[in-house]
C-alpha positions as a Markdown table, in Angstrom:
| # | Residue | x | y | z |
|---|---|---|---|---|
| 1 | Unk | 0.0 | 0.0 | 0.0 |
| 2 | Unk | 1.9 | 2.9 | -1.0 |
| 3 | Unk | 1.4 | 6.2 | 0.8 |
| 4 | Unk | 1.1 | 9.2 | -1.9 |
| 5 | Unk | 2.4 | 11.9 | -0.1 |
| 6 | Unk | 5.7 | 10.1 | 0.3 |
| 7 | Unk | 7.5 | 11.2 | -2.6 |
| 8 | Unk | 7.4 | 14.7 | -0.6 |
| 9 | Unk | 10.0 | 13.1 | 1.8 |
| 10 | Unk | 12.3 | 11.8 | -1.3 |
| 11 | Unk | 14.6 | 14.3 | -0.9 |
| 12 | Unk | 14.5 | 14.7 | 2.8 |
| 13 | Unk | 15.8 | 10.4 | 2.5 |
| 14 | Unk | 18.8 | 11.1 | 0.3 |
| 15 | Unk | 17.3 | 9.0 | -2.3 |
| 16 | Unk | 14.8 | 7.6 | -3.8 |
| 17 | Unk | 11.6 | 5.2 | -2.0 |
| 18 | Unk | 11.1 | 2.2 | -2.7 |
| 19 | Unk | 7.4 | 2.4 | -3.1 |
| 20 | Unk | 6.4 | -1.2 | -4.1 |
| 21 | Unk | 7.6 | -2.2 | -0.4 |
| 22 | Unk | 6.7 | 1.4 | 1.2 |
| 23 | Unk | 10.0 | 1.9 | 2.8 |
| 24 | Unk | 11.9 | 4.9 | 3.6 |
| 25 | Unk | 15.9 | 4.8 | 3.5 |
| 26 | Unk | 17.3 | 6.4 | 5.8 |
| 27 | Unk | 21.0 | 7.8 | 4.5 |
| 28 | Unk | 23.4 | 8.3 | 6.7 |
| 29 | Unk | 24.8 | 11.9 | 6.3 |
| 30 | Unk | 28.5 | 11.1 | 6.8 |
| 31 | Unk | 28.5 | 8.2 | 4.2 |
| 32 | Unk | 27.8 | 7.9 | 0.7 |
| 33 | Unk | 25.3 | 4.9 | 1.1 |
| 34 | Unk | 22.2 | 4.6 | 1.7 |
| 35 | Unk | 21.1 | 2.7 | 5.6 |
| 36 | Unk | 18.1 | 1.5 | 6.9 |
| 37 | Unk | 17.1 | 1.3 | 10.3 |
| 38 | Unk | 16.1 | -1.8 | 10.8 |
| 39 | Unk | 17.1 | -5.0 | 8.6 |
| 40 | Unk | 13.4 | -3.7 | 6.2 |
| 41 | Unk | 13.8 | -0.2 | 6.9 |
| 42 | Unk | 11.2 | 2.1 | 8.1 |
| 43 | Unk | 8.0 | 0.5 | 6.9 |
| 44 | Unk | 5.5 | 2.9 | 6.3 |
| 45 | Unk | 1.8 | 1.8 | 6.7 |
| 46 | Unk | 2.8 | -1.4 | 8.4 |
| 47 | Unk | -0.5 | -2.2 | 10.4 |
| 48 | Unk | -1.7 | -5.9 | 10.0 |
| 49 | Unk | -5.2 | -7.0 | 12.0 |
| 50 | Unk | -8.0 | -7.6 | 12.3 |
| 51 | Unk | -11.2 | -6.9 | 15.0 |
| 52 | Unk | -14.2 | -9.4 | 14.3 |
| 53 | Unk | -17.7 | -9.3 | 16.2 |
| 54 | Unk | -21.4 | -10.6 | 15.9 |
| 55 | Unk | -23.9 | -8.7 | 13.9 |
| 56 | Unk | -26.7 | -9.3 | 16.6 |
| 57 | Unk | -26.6 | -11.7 | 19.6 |
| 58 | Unk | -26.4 | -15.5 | 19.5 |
| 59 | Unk | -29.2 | -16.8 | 21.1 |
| 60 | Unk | -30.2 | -20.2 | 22.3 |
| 61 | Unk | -26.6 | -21.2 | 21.9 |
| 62 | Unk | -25.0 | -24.6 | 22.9 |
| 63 | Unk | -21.7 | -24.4 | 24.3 |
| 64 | Unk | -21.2 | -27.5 | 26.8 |
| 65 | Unk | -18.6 | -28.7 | 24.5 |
| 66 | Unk | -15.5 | -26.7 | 23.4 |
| 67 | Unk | -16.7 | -24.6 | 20.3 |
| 68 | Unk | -15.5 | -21.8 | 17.9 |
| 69 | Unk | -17.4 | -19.0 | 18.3 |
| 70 | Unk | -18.4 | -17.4 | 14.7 |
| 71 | Unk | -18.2 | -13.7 | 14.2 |
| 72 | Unk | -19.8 | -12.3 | 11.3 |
| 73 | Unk | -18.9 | -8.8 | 11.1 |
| 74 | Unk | -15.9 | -6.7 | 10.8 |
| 75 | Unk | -14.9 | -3.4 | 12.5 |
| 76 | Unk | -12.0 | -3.5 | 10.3 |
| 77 | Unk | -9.7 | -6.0 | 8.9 |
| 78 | Unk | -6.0 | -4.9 | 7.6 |
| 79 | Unk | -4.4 | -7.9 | 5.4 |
| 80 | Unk | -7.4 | -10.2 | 5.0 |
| 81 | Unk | -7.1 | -12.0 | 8.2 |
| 82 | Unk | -10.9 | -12.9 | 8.4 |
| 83 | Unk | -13.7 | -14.0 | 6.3 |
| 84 | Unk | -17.1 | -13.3 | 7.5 |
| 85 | Unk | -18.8 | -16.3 | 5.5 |
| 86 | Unk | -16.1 | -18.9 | 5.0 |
| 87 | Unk | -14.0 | -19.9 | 8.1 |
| 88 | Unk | -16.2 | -17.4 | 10.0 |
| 89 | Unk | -14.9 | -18.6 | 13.2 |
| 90 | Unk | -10.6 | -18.0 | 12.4 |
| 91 | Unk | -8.3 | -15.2 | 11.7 |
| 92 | Unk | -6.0 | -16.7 | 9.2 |
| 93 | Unk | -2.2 | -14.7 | 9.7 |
| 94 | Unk | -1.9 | -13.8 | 6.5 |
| 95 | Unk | 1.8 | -13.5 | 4.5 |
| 96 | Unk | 4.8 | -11.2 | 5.8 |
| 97 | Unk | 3.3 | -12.1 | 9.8 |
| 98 | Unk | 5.8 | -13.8 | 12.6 |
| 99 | Unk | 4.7 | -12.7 | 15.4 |
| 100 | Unk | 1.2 | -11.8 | 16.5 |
| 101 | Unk | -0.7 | -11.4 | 20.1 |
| 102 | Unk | -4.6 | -12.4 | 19.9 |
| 103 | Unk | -7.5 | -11.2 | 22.5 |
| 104 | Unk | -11.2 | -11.6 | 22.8 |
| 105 | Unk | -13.8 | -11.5 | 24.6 |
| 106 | Unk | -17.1 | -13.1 | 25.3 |
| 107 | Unk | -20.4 | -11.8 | 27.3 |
| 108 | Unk | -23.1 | -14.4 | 28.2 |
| 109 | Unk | -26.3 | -14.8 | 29.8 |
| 110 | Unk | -24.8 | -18.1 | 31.3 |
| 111 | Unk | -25.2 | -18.7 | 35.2 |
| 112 | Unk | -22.2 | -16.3 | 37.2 |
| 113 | Unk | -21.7 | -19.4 | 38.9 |
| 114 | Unk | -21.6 | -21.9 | 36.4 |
| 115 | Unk | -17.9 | -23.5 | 35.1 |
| 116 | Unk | -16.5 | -21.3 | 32.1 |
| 117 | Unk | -13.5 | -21.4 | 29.7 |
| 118 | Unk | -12.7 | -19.1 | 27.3 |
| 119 | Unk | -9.6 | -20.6 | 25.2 |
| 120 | Unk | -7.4 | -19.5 | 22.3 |
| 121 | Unk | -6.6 | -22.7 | 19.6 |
| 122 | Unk | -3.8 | -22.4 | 17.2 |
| 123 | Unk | -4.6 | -25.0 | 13.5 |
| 124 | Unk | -7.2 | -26.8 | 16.0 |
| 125 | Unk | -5.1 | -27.3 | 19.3 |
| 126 | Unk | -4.9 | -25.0 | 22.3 |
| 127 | Unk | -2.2 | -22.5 | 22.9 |
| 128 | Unk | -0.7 | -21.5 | 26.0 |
| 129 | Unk | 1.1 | -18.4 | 26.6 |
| 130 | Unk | -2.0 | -15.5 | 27.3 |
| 131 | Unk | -3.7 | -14.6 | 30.6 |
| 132 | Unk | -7.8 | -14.7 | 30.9 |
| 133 | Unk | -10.4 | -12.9 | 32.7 |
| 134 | Unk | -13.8 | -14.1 | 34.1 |
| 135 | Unk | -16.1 | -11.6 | 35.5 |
| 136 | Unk | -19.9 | -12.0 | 36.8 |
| 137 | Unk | -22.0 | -9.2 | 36.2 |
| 138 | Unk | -25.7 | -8.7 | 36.3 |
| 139 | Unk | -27.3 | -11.6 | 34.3 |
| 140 | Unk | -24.0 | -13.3 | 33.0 |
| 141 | Unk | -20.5 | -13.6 | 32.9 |
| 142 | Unk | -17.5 | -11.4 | 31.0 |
| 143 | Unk | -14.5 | -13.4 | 30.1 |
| 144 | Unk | -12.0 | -12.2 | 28.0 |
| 145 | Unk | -8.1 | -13.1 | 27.2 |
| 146 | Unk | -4.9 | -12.1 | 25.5 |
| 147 | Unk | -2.3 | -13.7 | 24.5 |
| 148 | Unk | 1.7 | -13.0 | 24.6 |
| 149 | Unk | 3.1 | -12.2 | 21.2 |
| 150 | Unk | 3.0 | -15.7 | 19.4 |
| 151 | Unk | 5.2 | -17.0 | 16.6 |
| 152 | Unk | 3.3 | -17.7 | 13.6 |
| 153 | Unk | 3.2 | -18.2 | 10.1 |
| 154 | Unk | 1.1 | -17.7 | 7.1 |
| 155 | Unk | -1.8 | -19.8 | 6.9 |
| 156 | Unk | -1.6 | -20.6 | 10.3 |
| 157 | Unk | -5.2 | -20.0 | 11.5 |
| 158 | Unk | -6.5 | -19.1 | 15.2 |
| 159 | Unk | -9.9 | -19.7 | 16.6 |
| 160 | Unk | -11.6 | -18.6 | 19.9 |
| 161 | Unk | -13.0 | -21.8 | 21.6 |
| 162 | Unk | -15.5 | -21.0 | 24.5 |
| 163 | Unk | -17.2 | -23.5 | 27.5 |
| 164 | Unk | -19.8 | -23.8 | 29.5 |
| 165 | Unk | -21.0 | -26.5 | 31.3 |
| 166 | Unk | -23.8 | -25.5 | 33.5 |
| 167 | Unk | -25.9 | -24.0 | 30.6 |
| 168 | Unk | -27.3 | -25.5 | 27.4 |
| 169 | Unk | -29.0 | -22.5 | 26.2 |
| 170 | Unk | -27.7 | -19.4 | 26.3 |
| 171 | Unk | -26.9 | -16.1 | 24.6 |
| 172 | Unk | -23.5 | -14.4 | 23.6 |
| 173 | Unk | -24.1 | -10.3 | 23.4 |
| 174 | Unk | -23.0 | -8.9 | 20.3 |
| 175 | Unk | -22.3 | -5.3 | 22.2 |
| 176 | Unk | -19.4 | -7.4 | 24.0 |
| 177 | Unk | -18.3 | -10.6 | 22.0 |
| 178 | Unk | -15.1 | -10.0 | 19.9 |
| 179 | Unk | -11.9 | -11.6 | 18.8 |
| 180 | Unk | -9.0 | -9.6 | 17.5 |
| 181 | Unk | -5.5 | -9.9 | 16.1 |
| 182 | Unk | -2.6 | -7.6 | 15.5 |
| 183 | Unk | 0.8 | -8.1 | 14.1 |
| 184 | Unk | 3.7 | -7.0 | 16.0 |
| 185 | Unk | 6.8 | -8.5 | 13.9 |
């Protein structure tokens, strides 16, 4: 995605940009070459994610057995992580990703009291490495989690698994049911 306005800082580089990568020499002043500041330079318009949700709330839902919890609507997604028909239920890391840090969160009408698990699964098995938060409010239960930056790889698709045991039917709140990604390397 190449950013118009960058041939402005052309001269300001030393050099020219190279736009099909959107990176930004930077020259150092008391050489003749051309550096950059990291071993891709200065990547301009580098953001990579995605933020899922539901459209409306899931109603008479079953989730006494591990399940992936669909989201079929977008508040954005940079880099085609998500499809909101196909795979509704995974953010797929998408090329040029290697590390990447997960959350979501969930907000049922399920008992306060009733046992809940709110897990991250990495190409269908659990992953370990983020930190979770259950909280009972007025009729239901918050839990969300986060995960530390993973290693990952393109193609490599995550889902957010969530348990109940107490409660056969219940409903997930669109206002508070999410799962997002983000690219930090």
């Amino acid at each position: 995605m190449a950013n118009s306005k960058i041939s402005a800082l052309t001269s300001l580089a030393g050099g020219s940009i190279d736009a099909a990568n959107d990176v930004l020499p930077i020259v150092d002043t008391s050489a003749t070459t051309t550096k950059k500041c990291t071993p891709s330079g200065l990547r301009l318009g580098m953001f990579s994610g995605a933020l899922v949700k539901k459209s409306a709330d899931e109603t008479a839902a079953n989730y006494t057995s591990q399940t992936a919890i669909p989201f079929n609507a977008e508040e954005y997604d940079v880099g085609g992580w998500h499809d909101t028909v196909t795979n509704n239920t995974r953010l797929t890391v998408p090329s040029g990703v290697a590390f990447a840090v997960f959350s979501g969160a969930v907000w049922t009408s399920s008992q306060s009291n009733a046992y809940h698990n709110l897990a991250l699964f990495k190409n269908g098995a659990i992953v370990l490495g983020g930190a979770g938060i259950v909280t009972s409010v007025a009729g239901g239960t918050i839990l969300s989690y986060t995960s530390s930056p993973l290693a990952v790889t393109a193609g490599d698709y995550f889902e957010l698994m969530f348990l109940t045991v107490a409660d056969t039917s219940i409903t997930l709140e669109s206002e508070a049911t999410c799962f997002s990604a983000y690219a930090v390397g």
